[in-house]
C-alpha positions as CSV (number, residue, x, y, z in Angstrom):
1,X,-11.3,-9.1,-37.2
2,X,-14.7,-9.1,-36.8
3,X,-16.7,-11.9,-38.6
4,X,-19.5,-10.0,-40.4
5,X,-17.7,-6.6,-41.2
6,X,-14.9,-5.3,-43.3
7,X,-13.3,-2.2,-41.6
8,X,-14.2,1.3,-43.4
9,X,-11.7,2.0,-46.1
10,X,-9.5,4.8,-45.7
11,X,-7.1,5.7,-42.8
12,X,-8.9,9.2,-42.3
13,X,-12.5,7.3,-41.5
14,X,-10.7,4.9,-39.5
15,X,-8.4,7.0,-36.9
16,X,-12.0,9.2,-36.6
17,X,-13.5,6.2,-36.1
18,X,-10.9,5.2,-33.2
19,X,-10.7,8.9,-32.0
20,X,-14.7,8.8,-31.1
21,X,-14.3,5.4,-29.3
22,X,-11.3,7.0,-27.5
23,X,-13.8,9.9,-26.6
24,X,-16.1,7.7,-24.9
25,X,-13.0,6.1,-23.2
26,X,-11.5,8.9,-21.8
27,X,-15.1,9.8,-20.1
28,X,-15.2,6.3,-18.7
29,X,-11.8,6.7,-17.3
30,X,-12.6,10.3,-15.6
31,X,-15.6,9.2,-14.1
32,X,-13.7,6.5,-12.6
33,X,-11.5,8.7,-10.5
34,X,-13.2,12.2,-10.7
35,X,-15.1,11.7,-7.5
36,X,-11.4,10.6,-5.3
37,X,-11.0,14.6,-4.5
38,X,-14.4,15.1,-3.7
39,X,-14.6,13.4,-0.7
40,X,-14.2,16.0,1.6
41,X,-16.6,18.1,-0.2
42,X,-19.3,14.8,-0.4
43,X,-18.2,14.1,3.5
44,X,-19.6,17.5,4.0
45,X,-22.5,17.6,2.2
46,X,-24.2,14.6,2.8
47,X,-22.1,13.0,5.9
48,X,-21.2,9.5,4.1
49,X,-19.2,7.0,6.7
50,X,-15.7,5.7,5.7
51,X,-17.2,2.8,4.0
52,X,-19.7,4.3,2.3
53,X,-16.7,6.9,0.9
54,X,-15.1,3.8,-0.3
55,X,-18.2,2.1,-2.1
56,X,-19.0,5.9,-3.6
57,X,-15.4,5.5,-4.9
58,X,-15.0,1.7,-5.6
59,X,-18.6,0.9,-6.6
60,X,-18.0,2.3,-10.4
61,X,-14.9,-0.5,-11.1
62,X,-16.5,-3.1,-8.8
63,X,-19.8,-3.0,-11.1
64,X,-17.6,-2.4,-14.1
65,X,-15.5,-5.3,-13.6
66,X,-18.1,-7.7,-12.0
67,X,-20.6,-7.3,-15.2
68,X,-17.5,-6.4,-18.3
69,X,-17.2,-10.4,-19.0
70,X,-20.8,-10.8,-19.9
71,X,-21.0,-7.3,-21.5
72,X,-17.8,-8.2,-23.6
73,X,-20.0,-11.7,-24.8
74,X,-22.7,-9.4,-25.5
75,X,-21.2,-6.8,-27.6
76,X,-19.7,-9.6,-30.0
77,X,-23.6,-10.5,-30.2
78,X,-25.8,-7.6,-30.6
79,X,-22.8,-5.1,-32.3
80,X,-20.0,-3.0,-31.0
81,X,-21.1,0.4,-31.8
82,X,-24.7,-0.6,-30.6
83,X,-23.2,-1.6,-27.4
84,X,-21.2,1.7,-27.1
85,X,-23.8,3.7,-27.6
86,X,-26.3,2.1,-25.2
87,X,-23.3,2.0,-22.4
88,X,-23.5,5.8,-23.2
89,X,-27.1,6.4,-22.6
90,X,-26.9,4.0,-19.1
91,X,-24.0,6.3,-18.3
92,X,-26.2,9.7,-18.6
93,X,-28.9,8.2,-16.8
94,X,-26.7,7.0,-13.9
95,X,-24.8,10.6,-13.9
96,X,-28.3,12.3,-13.7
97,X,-29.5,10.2,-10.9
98,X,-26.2,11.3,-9.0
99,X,-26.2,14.8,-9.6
100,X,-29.8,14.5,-7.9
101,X,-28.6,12.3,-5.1
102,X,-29.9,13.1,-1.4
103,X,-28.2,10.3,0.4
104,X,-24.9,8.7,0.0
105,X,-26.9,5.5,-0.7
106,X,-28.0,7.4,-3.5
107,X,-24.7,8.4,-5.1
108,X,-23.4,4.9,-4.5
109,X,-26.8,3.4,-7.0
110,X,-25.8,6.4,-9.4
111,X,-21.9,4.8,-9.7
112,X,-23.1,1.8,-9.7
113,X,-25.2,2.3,-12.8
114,X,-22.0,3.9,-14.4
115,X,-20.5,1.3,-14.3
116,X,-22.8,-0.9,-15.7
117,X,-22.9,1.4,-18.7
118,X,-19.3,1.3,-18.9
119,X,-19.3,-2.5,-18.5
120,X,-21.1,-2.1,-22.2
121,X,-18.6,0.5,-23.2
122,X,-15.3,0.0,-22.6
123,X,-15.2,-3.7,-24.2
124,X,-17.2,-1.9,-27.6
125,X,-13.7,0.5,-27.8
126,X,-11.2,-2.0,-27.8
127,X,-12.8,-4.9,-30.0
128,X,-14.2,-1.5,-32.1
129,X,-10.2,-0.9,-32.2
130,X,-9.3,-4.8,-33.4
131,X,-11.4,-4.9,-35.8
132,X,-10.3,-1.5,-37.7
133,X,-6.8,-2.6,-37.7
134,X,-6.0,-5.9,-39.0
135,X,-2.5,-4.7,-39.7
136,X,-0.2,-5.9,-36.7
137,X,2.0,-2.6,-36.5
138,X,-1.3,0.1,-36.9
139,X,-2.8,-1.9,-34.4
140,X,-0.5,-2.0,-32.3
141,X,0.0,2.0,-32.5
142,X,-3.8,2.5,-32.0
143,X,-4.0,0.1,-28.7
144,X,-1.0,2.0,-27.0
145,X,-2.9,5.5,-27.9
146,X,-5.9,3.3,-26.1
147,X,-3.9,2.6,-23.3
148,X,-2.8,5.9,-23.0
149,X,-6.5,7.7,-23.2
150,X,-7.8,5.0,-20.9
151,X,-4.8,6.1,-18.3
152,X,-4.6,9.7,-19.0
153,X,-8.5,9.7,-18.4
154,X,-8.5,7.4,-14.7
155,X,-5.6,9.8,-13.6
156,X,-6.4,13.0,-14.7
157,X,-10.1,12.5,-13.3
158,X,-8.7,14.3,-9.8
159,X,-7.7,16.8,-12.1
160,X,-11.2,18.2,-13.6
161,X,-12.6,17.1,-10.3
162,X,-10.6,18.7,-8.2
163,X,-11.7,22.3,-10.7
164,X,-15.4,21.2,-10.5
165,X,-15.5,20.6,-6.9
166,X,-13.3,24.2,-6.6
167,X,-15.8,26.4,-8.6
168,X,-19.3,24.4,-8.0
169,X,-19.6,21.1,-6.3
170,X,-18.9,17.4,-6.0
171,X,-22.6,17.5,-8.2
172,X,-20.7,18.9,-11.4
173,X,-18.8,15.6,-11.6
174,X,-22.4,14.2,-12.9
175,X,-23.6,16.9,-15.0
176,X,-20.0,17.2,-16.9
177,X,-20.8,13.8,-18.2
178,X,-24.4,14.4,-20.2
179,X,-22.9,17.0,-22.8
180,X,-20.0,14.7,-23.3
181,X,-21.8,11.7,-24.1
182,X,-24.5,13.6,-26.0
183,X,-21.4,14.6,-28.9
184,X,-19.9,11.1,-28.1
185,X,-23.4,9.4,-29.2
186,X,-24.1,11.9,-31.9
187,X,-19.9,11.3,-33.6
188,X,-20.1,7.7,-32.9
189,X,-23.4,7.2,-35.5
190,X,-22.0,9.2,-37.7
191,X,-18.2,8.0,-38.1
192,X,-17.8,4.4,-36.3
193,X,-19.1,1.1,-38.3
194,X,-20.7,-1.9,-37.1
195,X,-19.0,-5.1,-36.5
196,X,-20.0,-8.1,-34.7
197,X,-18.9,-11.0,-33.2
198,X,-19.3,-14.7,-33.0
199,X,-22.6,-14.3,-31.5
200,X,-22.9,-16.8,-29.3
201,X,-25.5,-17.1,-26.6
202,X,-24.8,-15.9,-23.6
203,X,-24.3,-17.9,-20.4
204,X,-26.4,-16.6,-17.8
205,X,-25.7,-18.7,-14.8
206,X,-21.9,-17.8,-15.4
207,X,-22.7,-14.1,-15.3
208,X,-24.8,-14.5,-12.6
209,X,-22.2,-16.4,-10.5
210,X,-19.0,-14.0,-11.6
211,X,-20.2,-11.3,-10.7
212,X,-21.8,-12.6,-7.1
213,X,-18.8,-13.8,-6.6
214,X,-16.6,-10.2,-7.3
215,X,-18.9,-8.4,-5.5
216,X,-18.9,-10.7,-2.5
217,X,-15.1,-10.5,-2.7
218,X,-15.0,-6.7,-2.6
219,X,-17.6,-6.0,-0.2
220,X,-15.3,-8.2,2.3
221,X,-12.2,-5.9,1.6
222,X,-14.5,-2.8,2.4
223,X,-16.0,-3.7,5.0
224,X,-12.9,-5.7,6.7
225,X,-11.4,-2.4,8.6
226,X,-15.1,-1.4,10.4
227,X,-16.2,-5.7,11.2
228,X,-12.8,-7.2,11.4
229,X,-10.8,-9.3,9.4
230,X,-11.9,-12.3,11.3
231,X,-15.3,-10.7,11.8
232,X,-18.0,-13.6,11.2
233,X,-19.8,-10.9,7.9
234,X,-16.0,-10.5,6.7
235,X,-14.9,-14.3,6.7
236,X,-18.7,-15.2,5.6
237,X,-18.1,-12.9,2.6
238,X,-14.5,-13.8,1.7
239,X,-15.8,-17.9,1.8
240,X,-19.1,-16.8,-0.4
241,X,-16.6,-15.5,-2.8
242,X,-14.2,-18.8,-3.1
243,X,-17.3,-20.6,-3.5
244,X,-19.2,-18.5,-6.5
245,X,-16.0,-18.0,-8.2
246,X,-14.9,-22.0,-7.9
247,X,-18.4,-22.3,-9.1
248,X,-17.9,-20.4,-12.0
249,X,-14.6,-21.7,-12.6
250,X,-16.6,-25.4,-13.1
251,X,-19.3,-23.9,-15.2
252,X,-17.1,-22.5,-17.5
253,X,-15.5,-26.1,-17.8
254,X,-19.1,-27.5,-18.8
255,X,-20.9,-25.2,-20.3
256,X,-21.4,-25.5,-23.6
257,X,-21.4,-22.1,-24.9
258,X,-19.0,-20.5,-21.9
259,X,-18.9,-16.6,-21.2
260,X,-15.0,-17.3,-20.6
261,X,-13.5,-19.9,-22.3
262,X,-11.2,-21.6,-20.0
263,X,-8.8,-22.8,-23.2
264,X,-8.4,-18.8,-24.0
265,X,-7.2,-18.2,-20.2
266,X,-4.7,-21.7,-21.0
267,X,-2.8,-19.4,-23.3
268,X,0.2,-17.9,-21.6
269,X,0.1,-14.5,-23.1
270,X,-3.5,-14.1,-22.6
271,X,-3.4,-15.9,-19.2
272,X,-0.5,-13.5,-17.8
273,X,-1.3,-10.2,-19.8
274,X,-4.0,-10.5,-18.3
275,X,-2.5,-11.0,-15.0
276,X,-0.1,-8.1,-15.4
277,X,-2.5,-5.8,-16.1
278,X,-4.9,-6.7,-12.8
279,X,-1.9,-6.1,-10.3
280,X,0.0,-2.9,-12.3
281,X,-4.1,-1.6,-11.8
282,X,-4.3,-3.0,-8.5
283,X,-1.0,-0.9,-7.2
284,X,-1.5,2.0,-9.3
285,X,-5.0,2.9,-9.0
286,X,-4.7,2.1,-5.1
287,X,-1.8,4.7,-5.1
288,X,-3.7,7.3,-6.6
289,X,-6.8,7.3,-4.6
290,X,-4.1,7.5,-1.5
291,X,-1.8,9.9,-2.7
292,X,-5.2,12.5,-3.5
293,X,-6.0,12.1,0.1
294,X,-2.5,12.5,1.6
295,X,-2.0,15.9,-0.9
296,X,-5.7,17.4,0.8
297,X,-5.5,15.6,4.0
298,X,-1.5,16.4,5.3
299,X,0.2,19.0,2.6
300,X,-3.2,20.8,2.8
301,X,-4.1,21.4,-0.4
302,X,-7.7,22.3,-2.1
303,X,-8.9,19.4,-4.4
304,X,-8.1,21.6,-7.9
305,X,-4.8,22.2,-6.2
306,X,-4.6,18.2,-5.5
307,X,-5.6,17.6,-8.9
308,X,-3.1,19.8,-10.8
309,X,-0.6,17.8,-8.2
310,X,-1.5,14.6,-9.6
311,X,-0.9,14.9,-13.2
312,X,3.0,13.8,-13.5
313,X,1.3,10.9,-13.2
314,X,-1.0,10.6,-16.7
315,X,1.9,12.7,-18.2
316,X,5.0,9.6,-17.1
317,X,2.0,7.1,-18.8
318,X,1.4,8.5,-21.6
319,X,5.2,8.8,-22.1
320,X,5.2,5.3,-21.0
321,X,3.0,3.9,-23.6
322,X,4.5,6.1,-26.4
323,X,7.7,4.5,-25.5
324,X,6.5,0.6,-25.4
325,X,5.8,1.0,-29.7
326,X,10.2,1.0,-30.0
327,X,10.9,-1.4,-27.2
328,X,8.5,-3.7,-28.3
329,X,9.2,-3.5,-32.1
330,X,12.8,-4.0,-30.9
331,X,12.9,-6.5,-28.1
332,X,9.0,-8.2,-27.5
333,X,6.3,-7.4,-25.6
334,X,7.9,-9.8,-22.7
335,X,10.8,-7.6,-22.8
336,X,8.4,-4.3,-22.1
337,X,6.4,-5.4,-20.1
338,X,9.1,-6.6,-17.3
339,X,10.7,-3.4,-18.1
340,X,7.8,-1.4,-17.4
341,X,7.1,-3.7,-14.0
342,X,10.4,-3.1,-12.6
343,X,10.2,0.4,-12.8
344,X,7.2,1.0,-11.7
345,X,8.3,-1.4,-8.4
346,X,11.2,1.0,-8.1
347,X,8.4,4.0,-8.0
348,X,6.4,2.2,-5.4
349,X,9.3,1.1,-3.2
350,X,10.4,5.2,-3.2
351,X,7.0,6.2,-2.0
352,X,7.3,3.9,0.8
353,X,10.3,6.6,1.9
354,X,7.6,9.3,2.4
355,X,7.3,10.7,6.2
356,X,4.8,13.5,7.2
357,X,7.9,16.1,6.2
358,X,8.1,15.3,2.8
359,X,7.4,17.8,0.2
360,X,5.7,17.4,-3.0
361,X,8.8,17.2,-4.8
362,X,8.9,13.7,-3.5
363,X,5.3,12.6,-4.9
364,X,6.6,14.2,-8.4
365,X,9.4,11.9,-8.8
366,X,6.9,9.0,-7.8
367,X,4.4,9.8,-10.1
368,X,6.7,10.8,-13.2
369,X,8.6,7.0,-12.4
370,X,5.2,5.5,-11.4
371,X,3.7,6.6,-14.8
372,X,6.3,5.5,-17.1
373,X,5.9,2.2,-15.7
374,X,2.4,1.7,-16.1
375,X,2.6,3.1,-20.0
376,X,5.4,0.6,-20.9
377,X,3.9,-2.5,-19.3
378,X,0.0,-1.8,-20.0
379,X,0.5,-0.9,-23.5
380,X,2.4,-4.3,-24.3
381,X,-0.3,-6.3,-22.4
382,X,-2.9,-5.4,-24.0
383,X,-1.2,-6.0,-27.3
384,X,0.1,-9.3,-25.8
385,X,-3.7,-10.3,-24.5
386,X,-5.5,-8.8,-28.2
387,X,-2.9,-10.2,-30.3
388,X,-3.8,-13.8,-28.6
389,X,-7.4,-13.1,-29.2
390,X,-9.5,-14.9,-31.8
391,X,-10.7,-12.0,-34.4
392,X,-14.6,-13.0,-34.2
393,X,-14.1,-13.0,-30.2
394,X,-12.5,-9.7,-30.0
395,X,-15.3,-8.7,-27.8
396,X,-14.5,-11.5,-25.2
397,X,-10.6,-10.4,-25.6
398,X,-11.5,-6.8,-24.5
399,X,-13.4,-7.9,-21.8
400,X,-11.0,-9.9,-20.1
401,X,-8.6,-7.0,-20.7
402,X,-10.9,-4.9,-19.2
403,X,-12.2,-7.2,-16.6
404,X,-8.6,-7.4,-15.3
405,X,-7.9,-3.9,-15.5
406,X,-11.0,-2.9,-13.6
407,X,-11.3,-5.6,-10.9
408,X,-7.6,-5.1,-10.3
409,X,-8.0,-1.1,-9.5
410,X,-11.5,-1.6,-7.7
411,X,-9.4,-4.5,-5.5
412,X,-6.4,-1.9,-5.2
413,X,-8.7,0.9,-4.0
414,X,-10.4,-1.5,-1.2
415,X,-7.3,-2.9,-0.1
416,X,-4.9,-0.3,0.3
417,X,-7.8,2.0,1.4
418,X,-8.7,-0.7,4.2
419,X,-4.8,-1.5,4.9
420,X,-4.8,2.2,5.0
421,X,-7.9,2.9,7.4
422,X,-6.6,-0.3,10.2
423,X,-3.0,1.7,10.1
424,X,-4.0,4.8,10.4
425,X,-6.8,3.8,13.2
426,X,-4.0,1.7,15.4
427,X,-1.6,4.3,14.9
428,X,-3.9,7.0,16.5
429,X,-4.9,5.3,19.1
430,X,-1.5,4.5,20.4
431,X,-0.3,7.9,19.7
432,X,-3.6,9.8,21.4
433,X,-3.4,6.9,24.2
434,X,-2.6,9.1,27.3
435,X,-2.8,12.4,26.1
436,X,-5.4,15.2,26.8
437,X,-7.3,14.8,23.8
438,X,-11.0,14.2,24.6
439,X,-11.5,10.7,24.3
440,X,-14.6,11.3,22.3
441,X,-13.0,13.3,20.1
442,X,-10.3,10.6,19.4
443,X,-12.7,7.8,18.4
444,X,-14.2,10.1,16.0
445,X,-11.1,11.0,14.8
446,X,-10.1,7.5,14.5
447,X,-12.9,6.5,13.1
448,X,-13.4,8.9,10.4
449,X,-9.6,7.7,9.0
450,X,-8.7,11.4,7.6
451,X,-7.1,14.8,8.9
452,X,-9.8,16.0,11.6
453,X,-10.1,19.2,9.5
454,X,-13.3,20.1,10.7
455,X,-12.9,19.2,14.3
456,X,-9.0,20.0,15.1
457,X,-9.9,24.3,15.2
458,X,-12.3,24.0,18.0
459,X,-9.5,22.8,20.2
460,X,-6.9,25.2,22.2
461,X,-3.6,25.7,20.1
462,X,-1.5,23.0,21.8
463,X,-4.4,19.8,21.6
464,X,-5.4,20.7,18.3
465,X,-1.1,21.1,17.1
466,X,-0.9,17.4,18.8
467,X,-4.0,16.2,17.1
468,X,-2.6,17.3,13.7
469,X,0.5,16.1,14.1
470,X,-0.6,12.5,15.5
471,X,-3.4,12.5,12.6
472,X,-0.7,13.4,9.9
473,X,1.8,10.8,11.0
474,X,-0.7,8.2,11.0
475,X,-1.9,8.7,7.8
476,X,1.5,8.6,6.7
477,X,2.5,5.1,8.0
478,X,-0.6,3.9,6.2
479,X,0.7,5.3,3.1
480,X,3.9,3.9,3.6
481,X,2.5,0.0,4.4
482,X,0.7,0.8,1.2
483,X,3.1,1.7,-1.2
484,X,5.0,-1.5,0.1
485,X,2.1,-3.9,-0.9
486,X,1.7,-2.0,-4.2
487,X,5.5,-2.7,-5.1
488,X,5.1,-6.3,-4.1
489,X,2.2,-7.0,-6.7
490,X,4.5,-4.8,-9.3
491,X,7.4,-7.2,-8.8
492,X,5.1,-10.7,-8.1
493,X,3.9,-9.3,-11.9
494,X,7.2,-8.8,-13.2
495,X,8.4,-12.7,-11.6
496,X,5.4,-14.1,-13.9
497,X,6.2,-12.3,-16.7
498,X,9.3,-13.2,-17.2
499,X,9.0,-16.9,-16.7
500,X,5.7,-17.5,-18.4
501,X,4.9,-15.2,-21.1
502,X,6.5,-16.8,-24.2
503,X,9.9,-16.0,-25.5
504,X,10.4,-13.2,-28.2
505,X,10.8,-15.5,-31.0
506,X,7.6,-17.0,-29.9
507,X,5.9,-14.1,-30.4
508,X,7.2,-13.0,-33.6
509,X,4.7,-13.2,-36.7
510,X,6.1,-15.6,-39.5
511,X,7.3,-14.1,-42.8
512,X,6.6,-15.1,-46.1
513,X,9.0,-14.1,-49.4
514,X,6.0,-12.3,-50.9
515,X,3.7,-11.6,-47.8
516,X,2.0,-8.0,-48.1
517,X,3.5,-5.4,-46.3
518,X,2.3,-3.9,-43.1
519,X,1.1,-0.3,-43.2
520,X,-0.7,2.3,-44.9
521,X,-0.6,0.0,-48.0
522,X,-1.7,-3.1,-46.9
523,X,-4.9,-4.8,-47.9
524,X,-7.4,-3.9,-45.1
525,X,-9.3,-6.8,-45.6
526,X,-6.0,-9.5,-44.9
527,X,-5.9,-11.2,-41.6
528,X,-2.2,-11.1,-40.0
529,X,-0.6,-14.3,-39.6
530,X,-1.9,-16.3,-36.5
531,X,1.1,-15.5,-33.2
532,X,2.2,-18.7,-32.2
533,X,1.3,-18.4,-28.4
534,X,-1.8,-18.0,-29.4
535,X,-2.5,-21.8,-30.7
C-alpha cells in the first residue's frame, strides 16, 4: 500500500476509482493494436515500406516498454493519479499529431509519443489498483478484471479499427482517442485519490541505458528481413544491445538509488511472473498482428470484417482471467499459470496446421483456446509479480509487469513479422522462379510481403490466378513457422514455471487465530501478511 495514503473508504468510491483507471487502460490497449488492420488502408494512403509498417505498428510498445521502468520510478515519486493524467494529455497530443500526419515518418513520431504517454499510464493503473485493495482476495479480483480490460482492449483494437478504417479512415484511429481521454481526465480528478510512493530519485543513466539498449534490440529485429541477419547494421545493432543492457545490468548493481532493484528481480515469483508474462505477450500479440493480416490478405476480408473475426480472441481472455480467481483460490498461482501456458501452447501448435484452404472456423477454435490461455496465466502473474511487490514500490512492481508485457508483444510483433517477411520472401521466389510472371512484378511482390491486391488485377486471368495462389501459400508458410516459435516461448514459459516459481504452500498467506477477515469487512487500512517468496 502506498506510503503516504490511505485508500478512500467505501467499496462504491473505490471500484469507481478502479473502473476510471481501467478506462484509461482499455484506451491504452486499443491504441496498441487499432492501427494492425489499417495497414492496407495507411499502405495506400501514404505508401509506408514494410519496415516502416512494422515501426508504425511496433513503435507504440517499443517506446512503451523501453521508457515504463523509469515512468513506473516516477509515478511512485510525483503521484499516481498525477502521472495518469499527464500520460493522458501526452497521449492526445501524440494522437493529434497522427491524425495530421503527412508522412509515415510522421505517424511513426505520433506512436511513438503514445507510447511515451502510456509509459506514464499504464504503471499509474496497476500501483493505483494496489494501493486501493490491501485485502489479498479484492485485490486479487480487481487485478484479473485489470488483466482482462488490458487484454480485451490490445485485442479488440482490430475490432473498432477495422469499423473506423471501414466508415472513415486509418486517421479516425487518432481522433477516437481525444474524446476518450477528455472524460477519462475529467472522471479520474474527480473519483481516483492520490497515493505515492517511496520517492526515491530517479536513476538517469539507468534510464538512459535501458531504453538504448531496447530500442537497439528492436530496431535489429525490424530491420533484420530488408539488411540481413548477418548484415553489418543488423549484427552492429544486436551487439549495441548486449552491451547497453549488460551495462545497465552493472549499474543497477552499483547504483545507489537503482531504477530496478536487482534483489526485486532475485525473487522467484517476481523474477518468473515476470518472465511468463513477456513470452505469453511475445506469442500472443505476434499471433494477432499475423492472424489480422492473413484474415485481409488470403480469406479476403475488409478490415471491420477482420476485426469482428478477431474477437474469440478478447472473449476466450476474458473468460480466461475470470476463471484463474477459482483455480488460483483452489490450487496457487503456479498451478494457473502452467495451466494457462499449456493451453495456450496447444492453441499455438493447432494454428501451425493452417494451409491457404483453411476456413475461419479454424482461426475460431485458435483464438477461443488461444484466449483462455492467456486469461488464466496473465491474470495469476500479475498477482504472483504484485503480490511480491513491496507496498511503497508498487509503482516499480507495475512497471516491471508492464515493462515485460510490453517489451514482450513489441518483440513478438518484430519477430514473427520479420520470421514472417524472410518466409514469405524465399517462398515466393522459389515458387515465381521460372514462371511468366514479370520479373519486376515479382520483386515488388516479394518485397512488399502481402497479397499483391493492388497489382494481381492488371494481369491476364491465368498470371494473376498463379500470382494469388503463390502469394497466399507463402504467406501461409510464414504463418505456420510462426505459430511454431510462438508455441515454443508458450511451453519454454510453462518449463520455468513449473520448476522455479515457489510451491503452493509457499505462496500461501499465514493465518493467525484472530486475524481479520478478508473482504468487504476488513479494515482498509491493514496490510496483508508479507508472502513468503517475497522475502
Amino acid at each position: 500500500m502506498s506510503a503516504t495514503t490511505t485508500p478512500p473508504s467505501g467499496d462504491l468510491r473505490r471500484w469507481a476509482a478502479t473502473l476510471t483507471v481501467c478506462l484509461g487502460l482499455f484506451l491504452l490497449g486499443i491504441d496498441m493494436t487499432m492501427l494492425n488492420v489499417a495497414v492496407p488502408d495507411l499502405q495506400a494512403d501514404l505508401r509506408p515500406s514494410m519496415a516502416q509498417i512494422q515501426w508504425i505498428v511496433d513503435g507504440y510498445a517499443l517506446v512503451l516498454g523501453g521508457t515504463v521502468l523509469t515512468a513506473g520510478a516516477l509515478t511512485d515519486r510525483i503521484g499516481r493519479r498525477r502521472a495518469f493524467v499527464i500520460g493522458l494529455a501526452l497521449c492526445a497530443g501524440a494522437s493529434l499529431l497522427g491524425a495530421l500526419a503527412r508522412t509515415p515518418e510522421q505517424v511513426i513520431a505520433a506512436r511513438g509519443g503514445m507510447g511515451a504517454g502510456a509509459a506514464l499510464l499504464m504503471p499509474a493503473t496497476l500501483s493505483t489498483i494496489h494501493n486501493l485493495f490491501p485485502e489479498p482476495q479484492l485485490r486479487r479480483r480487481a487485478i484479473a478484471a485489470w488483466t482482462a480490460v488490458l487484454g480485451a482492449g490490445g485485442l479488440t483494437g482490430p475490432v473498432i479499427g477495422g469499423w473506423l478504417v471501414e466508415h472513415f479512415s486509418w486517421r479516425a484511429g487518432f481522433w477516437i482517442n481525444l474524446p476518450v481521454i477528455a472524460v477519462t481526465v475529467v472522471l479520474a480528478v474527480l473519483v481516483v485519490p492520490e497515493s505515492r510512493g517511496s520517492g526515491k530519485p530517479i536513476d538517469v543513466p539507468g534510464a538512459l541505458t535501458s531504453a538504448a539498449g531496447l530500442l537497439s534490440l528492436v530496431w535489429a529485429f525490424i530491420e533484420a528481413p530488408t539488411h540481413g541477419w548477418t548484415g553489418a547494421p543488423v549484427l552492429a545493432a544486436f551487439g549495441a544491445a548486449g552491451l547497453l543492457l549488460t551495462a545497465f545490468t552493472a549499474r543497477q548493481a552499483t547504483a545507489r538509488h537503482p531504477m530496478l532493484p536487482l534483489s526485486l528481480l532475485r525473487r522467484p515469483s517476481v523474477m518468473v511472473g515476470a518472465a511468463v508474462l513477456a513470452l505469453m505477450s511475445f506469442s500472443l500479440f505476434g499471433a494477432l498482428f499475423i492472424t489480422t493480416l492473413y484474415l485481409q490478405g488470403v480469406l479476403g476480408y475488409t478490415p471491420w470484417q477482420a476485426g469482428l473475426r478477431t474477437l474469440a480472441l478478447p472473449a476466450g481472455l476474458v473468460i480466461g482471467a475470470a476463471g484463474s480467481l477459482p483455480l488460483a483460490a483452489r490450487w496457487g498461482n503456479r498451478f494457473t499459470i502452467v495451466a494457462g501456458l499449456i493451453v495456450a501452447t496447444a492453441a499455438f501448435a493447432f494454428l501451425a496446421t493452417t494451409t491457404a484452404n483453411s476456413a475461419y472456423g479454424h482461426l475460431v477454435v485458435f483464438q477461443t483456446v488461444a484466449g483462455v490461455g492467456a486469461g488464466l496465466s496473465a491474470a495469476a502473474a500479475t498477482e504472483t509479480v504484485m503480490g511480491a511487490t513491496p507496498g511503497d514500490r508498487a509503482g516499480l512492481g507495475s512497471a516491471i509487469n508492464d515493462a515485460t508485457r510490453q517489451i514482450g508483444s513489441a518483440l513478438g510483433v518484430a519477430v514473427q513479422g520479420s520470421l514472417l517477411v524472410t518466409i514469405h520472401s524465399h517462398r515466393m521466389a522459389d515458387r515465381l522462379a521460372g514462371t511468366d510472371v514479370p520479373a519486376s512484378l515479382a520483386q515488388t511482390v516479394t518485397h512488399q510481403g502481402l497479397t499483391p491486391i493492388d497489382t494481381a488485377p492488371t494481369l491476364p486471368d491465368s498470371l494473376r490466378e498463379e500470382l494469388l495462389a503463390a502469394a497466399h501459400e507463402s504467406f501461409v508458410a510464414g504463418l505456420t513457422g510462426t505459430a511454431f516459435l510462438a508455441a515454443a516461448a508458450t511451453l519454454l514459459a510453462a518449463v520455468a514455471a513449473t520448476f522455479l516459481l515457489p510451491s503452493p504452500t509457499c505462496q500461501a498467506l499465514p493465518t493467525a487465530p484472530h486475524a481479520p477477515r478478508q473482504g468487504r469487512g476488513a479494515v482498509l487500512g491493514a496490510v496483508p501478511p508479507p508472502q513468503m517468496d517475497a522475502k
